[in-house]
C-alpha positions in Angstrom: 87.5 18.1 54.4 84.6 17.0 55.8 83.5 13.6 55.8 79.8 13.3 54.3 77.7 10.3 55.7 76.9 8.3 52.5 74.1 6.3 54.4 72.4 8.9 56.1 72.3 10.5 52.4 70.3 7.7 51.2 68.5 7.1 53.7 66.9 10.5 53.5 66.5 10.1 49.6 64.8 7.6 50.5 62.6 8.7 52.6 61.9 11.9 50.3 60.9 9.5 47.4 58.6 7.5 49.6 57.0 11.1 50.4 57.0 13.1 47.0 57.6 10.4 44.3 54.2 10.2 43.2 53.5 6.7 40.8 53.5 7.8 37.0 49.6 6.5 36.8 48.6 9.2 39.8 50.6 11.6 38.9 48.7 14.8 37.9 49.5 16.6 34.5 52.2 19.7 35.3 51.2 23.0 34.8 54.0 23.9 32.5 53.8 23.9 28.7 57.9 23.8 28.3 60.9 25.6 29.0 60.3 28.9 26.7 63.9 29.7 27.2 66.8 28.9 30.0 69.2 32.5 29.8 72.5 32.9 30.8 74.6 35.8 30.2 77.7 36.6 27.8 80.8 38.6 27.5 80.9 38.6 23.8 77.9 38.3 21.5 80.0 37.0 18.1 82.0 34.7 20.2 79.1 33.3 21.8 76.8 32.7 18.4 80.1 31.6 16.7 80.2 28.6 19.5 76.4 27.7 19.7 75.6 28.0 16.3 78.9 27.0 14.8 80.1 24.4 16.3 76.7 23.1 18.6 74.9 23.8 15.6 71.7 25.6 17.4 70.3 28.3 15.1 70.4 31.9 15.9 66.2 32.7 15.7 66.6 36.0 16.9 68.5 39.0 18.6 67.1 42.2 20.0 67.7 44.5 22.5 66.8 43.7 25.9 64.2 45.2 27.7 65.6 45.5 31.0 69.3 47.2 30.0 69.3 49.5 27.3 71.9 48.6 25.2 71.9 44.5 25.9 71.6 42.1 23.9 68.7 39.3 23.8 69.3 36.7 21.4 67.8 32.7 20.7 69.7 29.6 19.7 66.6 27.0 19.1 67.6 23.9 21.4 64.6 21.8 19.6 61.1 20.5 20.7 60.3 24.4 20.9 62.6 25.2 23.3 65.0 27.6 23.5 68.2 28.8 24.7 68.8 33.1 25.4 71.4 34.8 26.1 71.9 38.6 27.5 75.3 40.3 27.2 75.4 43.2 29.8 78.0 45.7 28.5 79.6 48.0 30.9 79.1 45.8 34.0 81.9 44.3 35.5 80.9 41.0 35.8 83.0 37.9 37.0 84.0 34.9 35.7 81.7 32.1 35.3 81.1 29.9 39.1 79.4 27.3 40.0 77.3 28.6 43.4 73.9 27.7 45.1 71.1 28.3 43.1 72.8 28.7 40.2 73.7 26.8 37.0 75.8 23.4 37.3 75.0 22.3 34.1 72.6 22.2 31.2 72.0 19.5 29.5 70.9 19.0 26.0 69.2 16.0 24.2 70.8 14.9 20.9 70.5 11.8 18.7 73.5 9.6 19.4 74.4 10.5 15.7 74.1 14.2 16.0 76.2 13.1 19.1 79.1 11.7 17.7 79.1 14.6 15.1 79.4 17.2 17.6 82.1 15.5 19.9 84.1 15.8 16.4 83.3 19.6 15.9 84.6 20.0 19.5 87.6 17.8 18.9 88.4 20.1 15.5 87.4 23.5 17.3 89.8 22.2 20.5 87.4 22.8 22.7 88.1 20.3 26.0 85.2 18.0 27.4 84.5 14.9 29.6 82.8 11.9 28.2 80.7 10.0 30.9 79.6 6.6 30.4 78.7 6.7 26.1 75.9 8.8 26.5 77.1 12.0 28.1 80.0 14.5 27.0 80.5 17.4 29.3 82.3 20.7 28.1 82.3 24.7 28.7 81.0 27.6 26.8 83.2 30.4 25.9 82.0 31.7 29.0 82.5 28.8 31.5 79.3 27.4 31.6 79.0 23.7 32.1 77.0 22.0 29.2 76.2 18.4 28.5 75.1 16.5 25.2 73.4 13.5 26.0 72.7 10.8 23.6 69.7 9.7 25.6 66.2 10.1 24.6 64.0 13.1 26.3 62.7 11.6 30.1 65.1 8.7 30.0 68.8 8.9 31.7 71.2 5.9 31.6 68.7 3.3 30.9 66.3 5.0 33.3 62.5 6.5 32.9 62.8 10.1 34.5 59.5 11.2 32.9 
């Protein structure tokens, strides 16, 4: 294993916040609106509405077939605030499991009321579905699929007590 140099890490974070971190009363507006939609891709259409809208609770807005691949599925959980979450299923490509690789997905996480929180660590508890709790605010578990998801008690732009927005 190699050993990674914890100082030299920080010491370059550093140095990239003293660059790019711009003071919240100069920073310019983004051009973004919001996330429309973050897609990922499925193996099985039921399975994956059953888990996102079952047991995560996210409505099902809408399904159609996708543009790109005739015969795939496009379909919308709403994830709140106006944004969405898609999915495509891609029948009759072999596709691999689920990994974790540069540039793609570690995780998504999702902004819930501590409540709604609570309530949905007990629908994964009664659906057996296995997760990570981190510090009280964050609970990390998998999709059907293998994607990494996170609930997070915290409000939108804050993390663990800190303004990231």
């Amino acid at each position: 294993m190699t050993s990674i140099d914890l100082a030299g890490i920080a010491a370059e974070r550093e140095r990239i916040r003293q660059d790019c971190l711009v003071p919240p009363s100069e920073r310019p507006a983004t051009s973004a609106r919001g996330l429309h939609h973050f897609a990922l891709l499925c193996s099985d259409v039921r399975r994956t509405i059953d888990f996102y809208q079952g047991i995560l609770e996210f409505p099902l807005t809408e399904i159609f077939e996708n543009r790109d691949y005739a015969g795939s599925n496009h379909f919308f959980f709403d994830i709140g605030n106006g944004n969405l979450l898609a999915f495509f299923d891609l029948p009759g490509l072999d596709l691999g499991p689920y990994a974790e690789v540069l540039g793609g997905l570690h995780h998504l996480a999702i902004s819930v009321t501590p409540d709604r929180w609570q309530h949905l660590r007990e629908k994964l508890d009664a659906a057996g579905v296995e997760y990570v709790v981190e510090s009280v605010t964050s609970i990390y578990f998998r999709d059907p699929d293998g994607a990494r998801l996170e609930l997070l008690a915290d409000p939108l732009g804050e993390m663990y007590g800190s303004q990231v927005l």
